[in-house]
CHARMM internal coordinates of N, CA and C (Angstrom, degrees):
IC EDIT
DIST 1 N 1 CA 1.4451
DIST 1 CA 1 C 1.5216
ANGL 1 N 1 CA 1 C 110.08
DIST 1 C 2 N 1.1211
ANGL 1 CA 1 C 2 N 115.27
DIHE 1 N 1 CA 1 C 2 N 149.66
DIST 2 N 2 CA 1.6745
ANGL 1 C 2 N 2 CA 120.69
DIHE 1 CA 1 C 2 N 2 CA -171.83
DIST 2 CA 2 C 1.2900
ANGL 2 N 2 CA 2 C 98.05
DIHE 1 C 2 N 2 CA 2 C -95.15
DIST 2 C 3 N 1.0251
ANGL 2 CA 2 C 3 N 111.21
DIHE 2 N 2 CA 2 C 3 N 156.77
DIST 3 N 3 CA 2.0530
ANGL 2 C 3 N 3 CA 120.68
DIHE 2 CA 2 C 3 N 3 CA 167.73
DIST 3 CA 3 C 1.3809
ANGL 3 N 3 CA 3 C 104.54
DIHE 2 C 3 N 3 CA 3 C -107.49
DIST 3 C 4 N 1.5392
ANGL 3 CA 3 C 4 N 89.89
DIHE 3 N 3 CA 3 C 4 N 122.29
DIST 4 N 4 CA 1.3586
ANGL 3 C 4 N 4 CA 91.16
DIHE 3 CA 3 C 4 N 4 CA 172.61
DIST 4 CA 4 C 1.6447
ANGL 4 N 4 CA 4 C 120.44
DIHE 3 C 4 N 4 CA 4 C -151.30
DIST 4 C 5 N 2.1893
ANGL 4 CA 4 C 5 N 76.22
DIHE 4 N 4 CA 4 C 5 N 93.17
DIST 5 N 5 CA 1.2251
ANGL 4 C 5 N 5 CA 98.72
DIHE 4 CA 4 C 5 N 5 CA -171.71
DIST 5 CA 5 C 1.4932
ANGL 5 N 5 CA 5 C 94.89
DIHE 4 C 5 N 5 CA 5 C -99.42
DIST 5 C 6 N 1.8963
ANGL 5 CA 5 C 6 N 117.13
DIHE 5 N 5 CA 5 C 6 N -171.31
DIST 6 N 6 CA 1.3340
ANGL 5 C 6 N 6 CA 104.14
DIHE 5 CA 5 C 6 N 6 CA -164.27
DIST 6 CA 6 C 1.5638
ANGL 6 N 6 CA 6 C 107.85
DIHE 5 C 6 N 6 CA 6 C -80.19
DIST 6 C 7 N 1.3259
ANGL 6 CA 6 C 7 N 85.03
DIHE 6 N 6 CA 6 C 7 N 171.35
DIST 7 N 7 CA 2.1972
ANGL 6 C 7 N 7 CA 103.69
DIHE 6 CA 6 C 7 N 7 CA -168.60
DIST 7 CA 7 C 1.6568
ANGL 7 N 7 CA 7 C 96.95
DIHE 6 C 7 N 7 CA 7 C -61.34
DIST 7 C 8 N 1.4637
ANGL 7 CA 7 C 8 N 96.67
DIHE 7 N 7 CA 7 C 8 N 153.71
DIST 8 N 8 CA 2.0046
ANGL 7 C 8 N 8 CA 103.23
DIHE 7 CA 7 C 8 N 8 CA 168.17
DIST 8 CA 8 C 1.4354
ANGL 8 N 8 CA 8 C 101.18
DIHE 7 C 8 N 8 CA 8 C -66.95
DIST 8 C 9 N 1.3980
ANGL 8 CA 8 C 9 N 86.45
DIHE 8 N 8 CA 8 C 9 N 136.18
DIST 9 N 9 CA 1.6731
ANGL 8 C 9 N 9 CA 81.54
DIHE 8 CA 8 C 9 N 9 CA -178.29
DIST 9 CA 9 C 1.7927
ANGL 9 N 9 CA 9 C 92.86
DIHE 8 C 9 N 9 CA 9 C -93.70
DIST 9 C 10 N 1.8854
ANGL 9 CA 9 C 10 N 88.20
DIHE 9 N 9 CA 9 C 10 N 159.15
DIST 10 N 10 CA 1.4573
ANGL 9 C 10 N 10 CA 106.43
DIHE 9 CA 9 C 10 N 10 CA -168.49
DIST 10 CA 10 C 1.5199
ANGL 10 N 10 CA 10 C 115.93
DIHE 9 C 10 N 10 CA 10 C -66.09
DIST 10 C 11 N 1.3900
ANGL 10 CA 10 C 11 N 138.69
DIHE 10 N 10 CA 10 C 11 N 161.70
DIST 11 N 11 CA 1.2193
ANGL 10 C 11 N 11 CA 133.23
DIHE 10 CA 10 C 11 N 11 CA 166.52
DIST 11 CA 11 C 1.7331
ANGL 11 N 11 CA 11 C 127.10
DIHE 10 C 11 N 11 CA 11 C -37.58
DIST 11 C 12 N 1.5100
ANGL 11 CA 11 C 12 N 91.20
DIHE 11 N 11 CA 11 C 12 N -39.77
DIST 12 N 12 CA 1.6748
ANGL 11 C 12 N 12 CA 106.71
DIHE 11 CA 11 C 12 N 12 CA 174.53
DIST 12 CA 12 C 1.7145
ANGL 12 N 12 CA 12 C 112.13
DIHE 11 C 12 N 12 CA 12 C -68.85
DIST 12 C 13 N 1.4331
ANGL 12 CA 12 C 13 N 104.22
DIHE 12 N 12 CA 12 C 13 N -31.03
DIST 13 N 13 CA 1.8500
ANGL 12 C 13 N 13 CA 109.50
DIHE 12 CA 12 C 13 N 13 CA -168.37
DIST 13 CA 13 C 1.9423
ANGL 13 N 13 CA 13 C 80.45
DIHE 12 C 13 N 13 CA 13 C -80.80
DIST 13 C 14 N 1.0080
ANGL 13 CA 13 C 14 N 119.72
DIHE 13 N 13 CA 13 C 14 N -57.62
DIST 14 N 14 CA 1.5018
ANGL 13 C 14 N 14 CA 108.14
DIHE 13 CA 13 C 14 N 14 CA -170.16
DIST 14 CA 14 C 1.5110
ANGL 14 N 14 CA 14 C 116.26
DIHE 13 C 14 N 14 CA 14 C -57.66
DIST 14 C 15 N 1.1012
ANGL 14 CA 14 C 15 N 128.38
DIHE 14 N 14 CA 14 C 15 N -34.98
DIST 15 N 15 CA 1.1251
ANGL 14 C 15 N 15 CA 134.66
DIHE 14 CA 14 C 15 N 15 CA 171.28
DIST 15 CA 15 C 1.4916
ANGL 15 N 15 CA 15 C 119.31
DIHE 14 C 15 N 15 CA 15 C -62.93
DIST 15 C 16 N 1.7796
ANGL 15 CA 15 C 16 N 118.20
DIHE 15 N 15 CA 15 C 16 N -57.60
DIST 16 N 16 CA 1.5575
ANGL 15 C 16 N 16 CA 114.34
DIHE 15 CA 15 C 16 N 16 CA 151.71
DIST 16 CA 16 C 1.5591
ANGL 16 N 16 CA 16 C 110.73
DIHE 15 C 16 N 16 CA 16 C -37.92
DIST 16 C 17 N 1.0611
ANGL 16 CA 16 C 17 N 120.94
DIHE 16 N 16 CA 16 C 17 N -32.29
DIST 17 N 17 CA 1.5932
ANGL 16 C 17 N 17 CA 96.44
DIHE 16 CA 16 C 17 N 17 CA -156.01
DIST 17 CA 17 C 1.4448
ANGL 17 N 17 CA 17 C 94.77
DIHE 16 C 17 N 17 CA 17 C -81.08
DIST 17 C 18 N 1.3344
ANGL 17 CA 17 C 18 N 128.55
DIHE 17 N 17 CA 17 C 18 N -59.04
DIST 18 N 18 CA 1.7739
ANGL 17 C 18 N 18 CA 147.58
DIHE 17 CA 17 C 18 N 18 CA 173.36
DIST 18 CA 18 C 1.8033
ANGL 18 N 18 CA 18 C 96.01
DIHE 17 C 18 N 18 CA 18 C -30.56
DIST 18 C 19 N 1.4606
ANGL 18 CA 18 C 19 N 119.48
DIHE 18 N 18 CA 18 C 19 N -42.71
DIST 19 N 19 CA 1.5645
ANGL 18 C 19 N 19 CA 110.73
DIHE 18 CA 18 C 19 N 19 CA -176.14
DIST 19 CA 19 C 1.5716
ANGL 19 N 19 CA 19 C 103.58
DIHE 18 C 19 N 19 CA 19 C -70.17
DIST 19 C 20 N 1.5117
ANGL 19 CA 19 C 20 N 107.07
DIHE 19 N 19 CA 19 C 20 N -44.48
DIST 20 N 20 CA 1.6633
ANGL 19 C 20 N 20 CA 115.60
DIHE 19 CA 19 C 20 N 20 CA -158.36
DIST 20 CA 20 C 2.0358
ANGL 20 N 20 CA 20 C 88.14
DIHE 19 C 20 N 20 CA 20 C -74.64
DIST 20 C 21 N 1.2507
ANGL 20 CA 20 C 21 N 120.36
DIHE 20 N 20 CA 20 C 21 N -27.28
DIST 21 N 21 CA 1.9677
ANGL 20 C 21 N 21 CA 82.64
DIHE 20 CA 20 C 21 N 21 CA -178.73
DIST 21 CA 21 C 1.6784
ANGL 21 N 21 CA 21 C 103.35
DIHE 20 C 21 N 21 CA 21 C -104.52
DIST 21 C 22 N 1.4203
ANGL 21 CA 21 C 22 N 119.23
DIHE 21 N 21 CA 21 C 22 N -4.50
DIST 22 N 22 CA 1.2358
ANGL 21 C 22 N 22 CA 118.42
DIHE 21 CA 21 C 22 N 22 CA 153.68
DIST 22 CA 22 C 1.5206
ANGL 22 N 22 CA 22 C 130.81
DIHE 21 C 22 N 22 CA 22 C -42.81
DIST 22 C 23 N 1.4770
ANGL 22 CA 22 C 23 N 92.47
DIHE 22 N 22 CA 22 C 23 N -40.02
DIST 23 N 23 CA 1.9655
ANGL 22 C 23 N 23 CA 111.50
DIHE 22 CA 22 C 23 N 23 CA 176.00
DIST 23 CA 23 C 1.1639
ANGL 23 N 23 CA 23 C 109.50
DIHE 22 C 23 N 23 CA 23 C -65.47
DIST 23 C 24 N 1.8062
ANGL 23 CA 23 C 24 N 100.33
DIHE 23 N 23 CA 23 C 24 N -51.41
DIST 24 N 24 CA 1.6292
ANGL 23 C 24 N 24 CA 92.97
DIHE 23 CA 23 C 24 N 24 CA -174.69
DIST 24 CA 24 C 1.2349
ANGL 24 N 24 CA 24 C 132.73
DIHE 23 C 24 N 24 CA 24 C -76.91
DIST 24 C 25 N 1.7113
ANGL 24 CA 24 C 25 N 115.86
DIHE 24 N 24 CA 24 C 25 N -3.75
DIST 25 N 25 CA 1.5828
ANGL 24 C 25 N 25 CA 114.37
DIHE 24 CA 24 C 25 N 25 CA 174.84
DIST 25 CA 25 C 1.2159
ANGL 25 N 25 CA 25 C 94.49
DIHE 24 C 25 N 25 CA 25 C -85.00
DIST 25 C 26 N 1.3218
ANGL 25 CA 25 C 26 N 125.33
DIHE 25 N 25 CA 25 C 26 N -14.46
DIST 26 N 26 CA 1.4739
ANGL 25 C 26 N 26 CA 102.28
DIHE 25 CA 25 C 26 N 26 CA -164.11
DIST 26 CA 26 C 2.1787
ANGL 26 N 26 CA 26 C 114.03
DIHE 25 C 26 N 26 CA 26 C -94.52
DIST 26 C 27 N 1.4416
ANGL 26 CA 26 C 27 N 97.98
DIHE 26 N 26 CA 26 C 27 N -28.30
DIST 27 N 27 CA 1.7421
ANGL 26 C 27 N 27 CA 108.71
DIHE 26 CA 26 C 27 N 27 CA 144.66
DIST 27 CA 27 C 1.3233
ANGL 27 N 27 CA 27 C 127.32
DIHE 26 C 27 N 27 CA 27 C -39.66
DIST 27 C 28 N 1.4078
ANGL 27 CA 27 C 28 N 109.06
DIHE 27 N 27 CA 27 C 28 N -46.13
DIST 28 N 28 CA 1.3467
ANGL 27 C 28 N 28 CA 130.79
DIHE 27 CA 27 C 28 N 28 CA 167.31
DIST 28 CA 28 C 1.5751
ANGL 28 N 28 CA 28 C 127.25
DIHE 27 C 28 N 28 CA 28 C -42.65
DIST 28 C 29 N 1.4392
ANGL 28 CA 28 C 29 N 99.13
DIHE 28 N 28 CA 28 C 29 N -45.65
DIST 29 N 29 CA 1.2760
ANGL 28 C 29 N 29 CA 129.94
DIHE 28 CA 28 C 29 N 29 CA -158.90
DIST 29 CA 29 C 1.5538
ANGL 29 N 29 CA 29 C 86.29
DIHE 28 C 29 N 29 CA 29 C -80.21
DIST 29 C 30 N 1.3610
ANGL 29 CA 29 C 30 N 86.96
DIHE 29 N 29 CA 29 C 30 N -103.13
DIST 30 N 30 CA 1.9959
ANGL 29 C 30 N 30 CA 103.85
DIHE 29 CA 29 C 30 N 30 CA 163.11
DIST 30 CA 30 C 1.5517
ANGL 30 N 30 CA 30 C 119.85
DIHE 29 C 30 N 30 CA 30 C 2.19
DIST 30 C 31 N 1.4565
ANGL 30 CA 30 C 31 N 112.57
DIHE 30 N 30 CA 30 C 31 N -62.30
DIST 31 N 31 CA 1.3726
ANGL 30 C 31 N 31 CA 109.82
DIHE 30 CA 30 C 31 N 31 CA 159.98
DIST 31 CA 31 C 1.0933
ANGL 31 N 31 CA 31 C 156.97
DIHE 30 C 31 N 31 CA 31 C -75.43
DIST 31 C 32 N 1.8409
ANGL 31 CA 31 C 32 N 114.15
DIHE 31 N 31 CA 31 C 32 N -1.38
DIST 32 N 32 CA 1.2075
ANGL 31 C 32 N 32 CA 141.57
DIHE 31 CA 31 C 32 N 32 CA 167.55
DIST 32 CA 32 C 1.6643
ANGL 32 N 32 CA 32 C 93.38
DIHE 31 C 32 N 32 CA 32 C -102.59
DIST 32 C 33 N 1.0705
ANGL 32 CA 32 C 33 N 131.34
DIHE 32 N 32 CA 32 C 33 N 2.43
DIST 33 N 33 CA 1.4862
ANGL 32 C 33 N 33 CA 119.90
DIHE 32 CA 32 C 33 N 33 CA -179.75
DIST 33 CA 33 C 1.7523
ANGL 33 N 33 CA 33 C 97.87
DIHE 32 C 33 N 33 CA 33 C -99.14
DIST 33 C 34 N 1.9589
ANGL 33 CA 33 C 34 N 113.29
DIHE 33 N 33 CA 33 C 34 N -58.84
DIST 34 N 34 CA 0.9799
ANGL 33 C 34 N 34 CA 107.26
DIHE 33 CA 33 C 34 N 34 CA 168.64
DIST 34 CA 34 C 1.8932
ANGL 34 N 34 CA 34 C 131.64
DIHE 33 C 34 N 34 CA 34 C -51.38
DIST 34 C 35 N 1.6404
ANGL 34 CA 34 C 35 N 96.02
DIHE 34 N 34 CA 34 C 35 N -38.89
DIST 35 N 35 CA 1.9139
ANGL 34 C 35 N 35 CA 77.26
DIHE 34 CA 34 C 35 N 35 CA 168.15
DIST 35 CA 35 C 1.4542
ANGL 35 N 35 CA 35 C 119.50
DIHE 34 C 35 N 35 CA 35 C -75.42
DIST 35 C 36 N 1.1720
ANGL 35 CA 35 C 36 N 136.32
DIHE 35 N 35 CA 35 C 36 N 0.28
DIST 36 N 36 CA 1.2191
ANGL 35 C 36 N 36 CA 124.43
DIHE 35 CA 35 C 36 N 36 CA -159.08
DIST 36 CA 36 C 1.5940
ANGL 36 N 36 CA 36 C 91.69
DIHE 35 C 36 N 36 CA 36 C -105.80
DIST 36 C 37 N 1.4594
ANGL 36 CA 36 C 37 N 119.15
DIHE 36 N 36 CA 36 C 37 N -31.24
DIST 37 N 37 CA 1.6883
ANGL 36 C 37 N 37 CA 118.81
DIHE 36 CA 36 C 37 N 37 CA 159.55
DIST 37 CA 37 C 1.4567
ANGL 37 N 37 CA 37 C 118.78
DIHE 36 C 37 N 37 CA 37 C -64.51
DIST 37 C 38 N 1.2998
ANGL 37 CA 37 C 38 N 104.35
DIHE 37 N 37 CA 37 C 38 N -11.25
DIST 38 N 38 CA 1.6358
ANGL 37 C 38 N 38 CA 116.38
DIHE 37 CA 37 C 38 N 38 CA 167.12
DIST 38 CA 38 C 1.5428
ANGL 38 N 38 CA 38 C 123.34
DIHE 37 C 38 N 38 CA 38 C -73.78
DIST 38 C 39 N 1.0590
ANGL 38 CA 38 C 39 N 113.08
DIHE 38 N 38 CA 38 C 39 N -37.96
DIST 39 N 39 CA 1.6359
ANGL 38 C 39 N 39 CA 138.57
DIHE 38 CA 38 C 39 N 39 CA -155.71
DIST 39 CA 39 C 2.0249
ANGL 39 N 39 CA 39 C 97.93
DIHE 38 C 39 N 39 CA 39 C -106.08
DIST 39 C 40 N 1.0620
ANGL 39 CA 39 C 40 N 94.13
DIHE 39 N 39 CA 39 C 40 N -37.19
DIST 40 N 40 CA 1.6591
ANGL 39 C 40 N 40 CA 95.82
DIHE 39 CA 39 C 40 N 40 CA 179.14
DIST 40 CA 40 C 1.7788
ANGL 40 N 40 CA 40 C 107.80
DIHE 39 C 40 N 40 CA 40 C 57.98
DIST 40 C 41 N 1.2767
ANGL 40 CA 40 C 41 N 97.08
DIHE 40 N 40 CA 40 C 41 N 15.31
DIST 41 N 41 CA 2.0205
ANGL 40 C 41 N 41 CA 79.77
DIHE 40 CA 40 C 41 N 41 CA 175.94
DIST 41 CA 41 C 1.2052
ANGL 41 N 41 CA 41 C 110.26
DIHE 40 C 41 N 41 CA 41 C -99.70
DIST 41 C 42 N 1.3173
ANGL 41 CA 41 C 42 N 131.32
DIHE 41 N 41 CA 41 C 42 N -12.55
DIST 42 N 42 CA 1.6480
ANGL 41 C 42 N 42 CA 135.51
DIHE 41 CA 41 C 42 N 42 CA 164.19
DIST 42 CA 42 C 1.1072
ANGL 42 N 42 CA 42 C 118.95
DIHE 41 C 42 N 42 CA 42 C -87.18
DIST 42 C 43 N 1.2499
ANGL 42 CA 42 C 43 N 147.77
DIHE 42 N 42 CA 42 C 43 N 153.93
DIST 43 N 43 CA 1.3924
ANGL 42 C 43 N 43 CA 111.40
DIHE 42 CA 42 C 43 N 43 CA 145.22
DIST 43 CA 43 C 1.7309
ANGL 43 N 43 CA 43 C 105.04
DIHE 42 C 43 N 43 CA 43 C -95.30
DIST 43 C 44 N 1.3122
ANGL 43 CA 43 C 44 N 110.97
DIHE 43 N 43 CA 43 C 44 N -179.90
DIST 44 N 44 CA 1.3224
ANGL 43 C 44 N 44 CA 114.77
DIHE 43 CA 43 C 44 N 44 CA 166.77
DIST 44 CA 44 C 1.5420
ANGL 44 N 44 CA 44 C 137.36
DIHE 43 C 44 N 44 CA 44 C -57.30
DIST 44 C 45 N 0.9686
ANGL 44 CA 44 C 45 N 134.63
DIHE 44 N 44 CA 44 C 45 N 82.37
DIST 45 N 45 CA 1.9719
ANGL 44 C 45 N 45 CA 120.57
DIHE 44 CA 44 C 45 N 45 CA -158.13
DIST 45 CA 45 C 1.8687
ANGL 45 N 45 CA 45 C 106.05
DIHE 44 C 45 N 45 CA 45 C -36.62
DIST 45 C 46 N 1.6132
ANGL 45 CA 45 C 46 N 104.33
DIHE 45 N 45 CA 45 C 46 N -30.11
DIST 46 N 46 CA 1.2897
ANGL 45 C 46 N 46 CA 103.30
DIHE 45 CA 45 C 46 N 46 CA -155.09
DIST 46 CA 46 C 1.7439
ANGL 46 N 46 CA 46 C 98.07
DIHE 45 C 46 N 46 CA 46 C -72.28
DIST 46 C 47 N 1.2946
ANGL 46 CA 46 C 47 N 116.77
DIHE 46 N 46 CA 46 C 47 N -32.11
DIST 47 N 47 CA 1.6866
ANGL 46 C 47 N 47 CA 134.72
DIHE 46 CA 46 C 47 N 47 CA -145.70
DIST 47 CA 47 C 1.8067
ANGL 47 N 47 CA 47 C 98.70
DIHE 46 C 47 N 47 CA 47 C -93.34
DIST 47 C 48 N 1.6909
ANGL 47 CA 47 C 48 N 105.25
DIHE 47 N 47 CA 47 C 48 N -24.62
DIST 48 N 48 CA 1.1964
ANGL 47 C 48 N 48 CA 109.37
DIHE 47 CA 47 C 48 N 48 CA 175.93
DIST 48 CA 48 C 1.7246
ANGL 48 N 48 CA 48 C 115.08
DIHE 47 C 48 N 48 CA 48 C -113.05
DIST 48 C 49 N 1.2097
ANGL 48 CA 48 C 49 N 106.06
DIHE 48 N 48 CA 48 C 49 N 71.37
DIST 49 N 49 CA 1.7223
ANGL 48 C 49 N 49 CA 116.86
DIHE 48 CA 48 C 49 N 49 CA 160.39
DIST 49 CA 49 C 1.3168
ANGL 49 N 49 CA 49 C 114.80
DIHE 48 C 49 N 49 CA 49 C -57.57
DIST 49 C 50 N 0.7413
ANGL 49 CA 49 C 50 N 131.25
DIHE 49 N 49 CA 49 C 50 N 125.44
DIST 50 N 50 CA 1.4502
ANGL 49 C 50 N 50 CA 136.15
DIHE 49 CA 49 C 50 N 50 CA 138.23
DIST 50 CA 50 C 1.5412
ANGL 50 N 50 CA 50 C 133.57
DIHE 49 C 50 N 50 CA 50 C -80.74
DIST 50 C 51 N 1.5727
ANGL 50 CA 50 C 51 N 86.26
DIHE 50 N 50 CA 50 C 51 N 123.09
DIST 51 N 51 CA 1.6568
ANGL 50 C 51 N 51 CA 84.20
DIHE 50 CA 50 C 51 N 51 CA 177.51
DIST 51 CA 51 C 1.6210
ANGL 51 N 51 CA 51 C 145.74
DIHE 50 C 51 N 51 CA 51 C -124.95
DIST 51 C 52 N 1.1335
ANGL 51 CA 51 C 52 N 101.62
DIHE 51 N 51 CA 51 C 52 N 126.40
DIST 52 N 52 CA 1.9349
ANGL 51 C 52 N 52 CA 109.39
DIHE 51 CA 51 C 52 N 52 CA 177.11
DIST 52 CA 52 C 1.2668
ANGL 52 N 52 CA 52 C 113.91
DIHE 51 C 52 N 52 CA 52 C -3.83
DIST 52 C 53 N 1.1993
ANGL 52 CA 52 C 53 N 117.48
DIHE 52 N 52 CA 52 C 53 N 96.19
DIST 53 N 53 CA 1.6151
ANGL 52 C 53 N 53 CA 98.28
DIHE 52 CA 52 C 53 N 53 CA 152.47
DIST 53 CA 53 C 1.5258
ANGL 53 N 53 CA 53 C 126.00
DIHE 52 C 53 N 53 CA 53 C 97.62
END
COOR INIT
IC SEED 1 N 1 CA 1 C
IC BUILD
């Protein structure tokens, strides 16, 4: 009997897919960065560098 589960996906379908949840952590990000600049009770780790010297 043959298997016939779904096809390998192509280099391009793997690659769309790696861009498309790349986007969405990064929406993710973006939008827990913008509410939390909303809310003002954190600050941002990223927005507050500190620097050497």
């Amino acid at each position: 009997m043959a298997d016939k589960s779904a096809p390998q996906p192509t280099p391009k379908d793997a690659r769309d897919a790696r861009l498309k949840a790349a986007l969405k952590a990064n929406m993710a990000k973006r939008k827990a960065q913008a509410k939390a600049r909303q809310n003002k009770g954190t600050p941002d780790p990223e927005a507050t560098e500190q620097e050497d010297g």
